[in-house]
N, C-alpha and C positions, 0 to 999 in steps of 0.2 A: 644578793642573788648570785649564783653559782650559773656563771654563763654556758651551757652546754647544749647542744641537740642531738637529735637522734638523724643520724645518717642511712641507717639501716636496719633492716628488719625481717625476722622468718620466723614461722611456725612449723613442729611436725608432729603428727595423730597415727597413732596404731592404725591399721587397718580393720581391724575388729571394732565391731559394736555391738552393744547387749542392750534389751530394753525393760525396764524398770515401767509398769503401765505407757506414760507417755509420755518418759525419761528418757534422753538416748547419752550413755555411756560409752567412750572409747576405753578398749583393755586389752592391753598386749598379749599375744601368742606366741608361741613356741617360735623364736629365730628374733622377736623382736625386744630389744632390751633400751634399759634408761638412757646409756652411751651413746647408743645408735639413735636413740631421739635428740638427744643433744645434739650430738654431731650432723642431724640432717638438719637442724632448726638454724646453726650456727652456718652452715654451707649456705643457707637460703637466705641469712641474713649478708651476707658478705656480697653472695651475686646479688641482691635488690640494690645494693648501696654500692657497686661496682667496684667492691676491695676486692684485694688479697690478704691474706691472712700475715705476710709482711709489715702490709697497713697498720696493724694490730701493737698496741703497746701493753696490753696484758688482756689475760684472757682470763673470767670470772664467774664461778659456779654461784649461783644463787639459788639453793635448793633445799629442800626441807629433811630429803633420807639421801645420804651419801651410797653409793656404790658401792663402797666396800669400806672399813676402817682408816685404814691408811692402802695409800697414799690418800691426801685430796681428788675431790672429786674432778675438780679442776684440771688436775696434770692429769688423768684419764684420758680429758678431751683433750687436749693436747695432746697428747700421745699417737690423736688422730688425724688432727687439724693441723698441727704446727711443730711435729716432730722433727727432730735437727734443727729448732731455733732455740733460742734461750729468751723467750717472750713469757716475762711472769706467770705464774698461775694462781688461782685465791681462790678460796670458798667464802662465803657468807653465807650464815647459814641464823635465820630468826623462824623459821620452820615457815607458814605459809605465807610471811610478809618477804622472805629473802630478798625479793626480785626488788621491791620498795627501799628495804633496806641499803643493798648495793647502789642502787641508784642515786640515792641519798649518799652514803658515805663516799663515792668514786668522783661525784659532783665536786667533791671538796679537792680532792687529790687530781683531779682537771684541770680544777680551779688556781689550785696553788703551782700547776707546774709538772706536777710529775707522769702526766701522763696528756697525751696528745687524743688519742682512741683508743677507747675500751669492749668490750666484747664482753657481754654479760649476758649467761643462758641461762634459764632456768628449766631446768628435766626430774619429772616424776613416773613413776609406775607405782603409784601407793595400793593399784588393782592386789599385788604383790604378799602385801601385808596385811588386806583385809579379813575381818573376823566373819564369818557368815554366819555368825550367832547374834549379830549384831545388825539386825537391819536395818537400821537408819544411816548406818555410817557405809554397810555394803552395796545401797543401792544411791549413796552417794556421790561417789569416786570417780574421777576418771584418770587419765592417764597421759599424759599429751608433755609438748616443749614449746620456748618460743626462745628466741634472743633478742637483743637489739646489740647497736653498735652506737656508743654516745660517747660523743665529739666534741671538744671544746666550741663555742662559738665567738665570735667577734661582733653579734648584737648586742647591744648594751640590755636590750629589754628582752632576750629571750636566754630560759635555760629554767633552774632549779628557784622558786620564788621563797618555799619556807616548806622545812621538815619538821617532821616531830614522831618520836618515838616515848611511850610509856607502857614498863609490862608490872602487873597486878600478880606478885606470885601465888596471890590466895587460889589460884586458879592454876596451879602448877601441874596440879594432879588430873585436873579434868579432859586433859587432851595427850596424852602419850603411848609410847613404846615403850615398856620397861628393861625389855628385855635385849641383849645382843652384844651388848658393851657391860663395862665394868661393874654396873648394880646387880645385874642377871648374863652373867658372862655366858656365852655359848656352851661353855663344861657344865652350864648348871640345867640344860635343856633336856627335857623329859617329856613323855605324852603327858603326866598330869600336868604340869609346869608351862604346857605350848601357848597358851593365852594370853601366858607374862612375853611372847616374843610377839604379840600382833598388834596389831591399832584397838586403841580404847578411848571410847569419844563418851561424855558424858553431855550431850547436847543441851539437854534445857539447863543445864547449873551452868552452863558457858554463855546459854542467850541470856538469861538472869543476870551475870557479872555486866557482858557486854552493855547492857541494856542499861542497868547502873551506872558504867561508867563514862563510855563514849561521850554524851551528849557535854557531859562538862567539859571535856578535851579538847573535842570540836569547837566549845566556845573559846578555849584558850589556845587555841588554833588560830580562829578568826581575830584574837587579838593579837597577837605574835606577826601573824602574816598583812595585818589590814585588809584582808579578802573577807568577803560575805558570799552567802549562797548565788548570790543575783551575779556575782562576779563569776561564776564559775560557768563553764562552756560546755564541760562533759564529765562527770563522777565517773568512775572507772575502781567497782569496788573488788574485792574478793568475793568468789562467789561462794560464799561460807555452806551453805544454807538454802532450804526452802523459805526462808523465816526472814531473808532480804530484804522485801518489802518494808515488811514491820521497822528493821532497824534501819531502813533508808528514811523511814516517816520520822521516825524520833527524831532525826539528826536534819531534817528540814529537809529532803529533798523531795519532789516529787516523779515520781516515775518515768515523765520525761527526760527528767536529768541524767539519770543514770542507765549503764548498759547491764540488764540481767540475762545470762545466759545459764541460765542453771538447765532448763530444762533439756538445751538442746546438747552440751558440754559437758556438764556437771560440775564440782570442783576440781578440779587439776594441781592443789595444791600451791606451790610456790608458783605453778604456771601459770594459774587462773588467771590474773594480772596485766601478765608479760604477753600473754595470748589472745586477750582482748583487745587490751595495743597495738598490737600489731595486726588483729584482727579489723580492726577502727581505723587502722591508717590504711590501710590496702582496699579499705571501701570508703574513702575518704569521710566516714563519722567526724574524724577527729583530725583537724587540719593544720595551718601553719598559721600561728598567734594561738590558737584556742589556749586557754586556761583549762586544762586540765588537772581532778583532784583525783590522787593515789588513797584509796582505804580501806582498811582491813586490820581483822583479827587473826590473830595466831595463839599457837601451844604456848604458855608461860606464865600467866595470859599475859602477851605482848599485841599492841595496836600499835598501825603507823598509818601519819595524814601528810599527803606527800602532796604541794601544790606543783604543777610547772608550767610555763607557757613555751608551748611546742613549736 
């Protein structure tokens, strides 16, 4: 076990909503940008957890579309939050697992010493990039941020129980952007060419993979970890999907178990995650001991099963 907690926590949502029948989506407008959700989720998460941003031993983007090429997305926020320090900056980036990801890998680097608190946001506007040729995936999306602040702990029994990450490249192609960087460089953008620089979601050949493969992982999960269904307090999945249920049944849980917020959120990307957490703790869902399980799919096809006891 990777002994860590969460000290702190913030959320922040555009102002705008758009309705999808009886969908509700947040999607930024003119003034509001990725940065400026980072930066509000990160300020919220510091005053809940009564830091400053000194408190901070590096500060970490867990996000799926970066802001701009370079720099890191990272030293952006920074630039906002903690300018005139020299407090690390990082991305991780596994597209809509990110936030799992970091959490995962930072547990380790806690763990062994090198870091005391961490600051890890994740911020999306993928409203940005969507195809409105594409309606499953347009009336998807939303937009939103969250952070937390995760701290070493001194309880023997709480913190990171067992991760796991596995990506399926047969499935590389069914969820991306091709366009912007170096395969479809911005010189090679043209009105016929615009649809190689937007989101391309091939939905059912992705619930098809997921559906294949999850259920076996999960089982070598539950061996890896010594946890079973019945051990768990609270499923906290990505919110892929209308199609959640379905792959919450396959995988044993039943609807109790888990938090689905699609209808009222939507997917938030790398946020979806980070924002239900911190959603769950501010209404106290998800409390101190719970066994909480991280899960989700991404672009690659990459999945991550994140257990921890909070």
């Amino acid at each position: 076990m990777n002994h860590v907690k969460i000290t702190g926590y913030g959320t922040a949502l555009p102002k705008n909503t758009v309705m999808f029948d009886d969908q509700t989506r947040y999607r930024v407008v003119s003034g509001e940008t990725q940065i400026g959700l980072a930066v509000e989720a990160c300020e919220a998460a510091l005053k809940q957890g009564s830091w400053s941003i000194a408190d901070i031993d590096c500060i970490v983007s867990a996000s799926a579309v970066s802001v701009q090429p370079i720099p890191c997305t990272a030293a952006l926020i920074h630039e906002q939050i903690a300018r005139g320090t020299d407090i690390p900056a990082v991305d991780i980036n596994t597209t809509c697992t990110s936030f799992v990801t970091a959490l995962d890998t930072f547990s380790f680097l806690i763990e062994a010493g090198r870091y005391t608190r961490v600051l890890i946001v994740s911020s999306e506007v993928g409203s940005l990039g969507l195809n409105p040729n594409q309606k499953e995936s347009f009336e998807l999306f939303s937009d939103g941020a969250a952070a937390i602040i995760l701290e070493r702990s001194e309880n023997p029994e709480q913190g990171i129980i067992c991760g796991m990450q596995r990506t399926w490249s047969e499935g590389a192609h069914q969820t991306e952007i091709r366009g912007g960087l170096t395969a479809y460089p911005p010189s090679n953008y043209k009105e016929e060419t615009k649809e190689e620089y937007l989101f391309d979601m091939k939905g059912r050949e992705i619930l098809s993979l997921v559906i294949k493969k999850l259920p076996k992982m999960m089982a070598d999960f539950y061996t890896e970890s010594g946890l079973s269904a019945e051990m768990i307090d609270k499923v906290v999945p990505h919110q892929a999907s209308r199609a959640m249920p379905l792959l919450m049944k396959k995988i044993g849980f039943s609807e109790e178990q888990y938090v689905n917020s699609i209808k009222e959120y939507g997917n938030m990307v790398s946020a979806s995650i980070p924002f239900i957490l911190c959603k769950a703790l501010a209404e106290n869902e998800i409390k101190e001991k719970d066994v909480v399980l991280f899960v989700g799919t991404a672009a690659g096809l990459t999945t991550n099963i994140l257990a921890m006891r909070i």
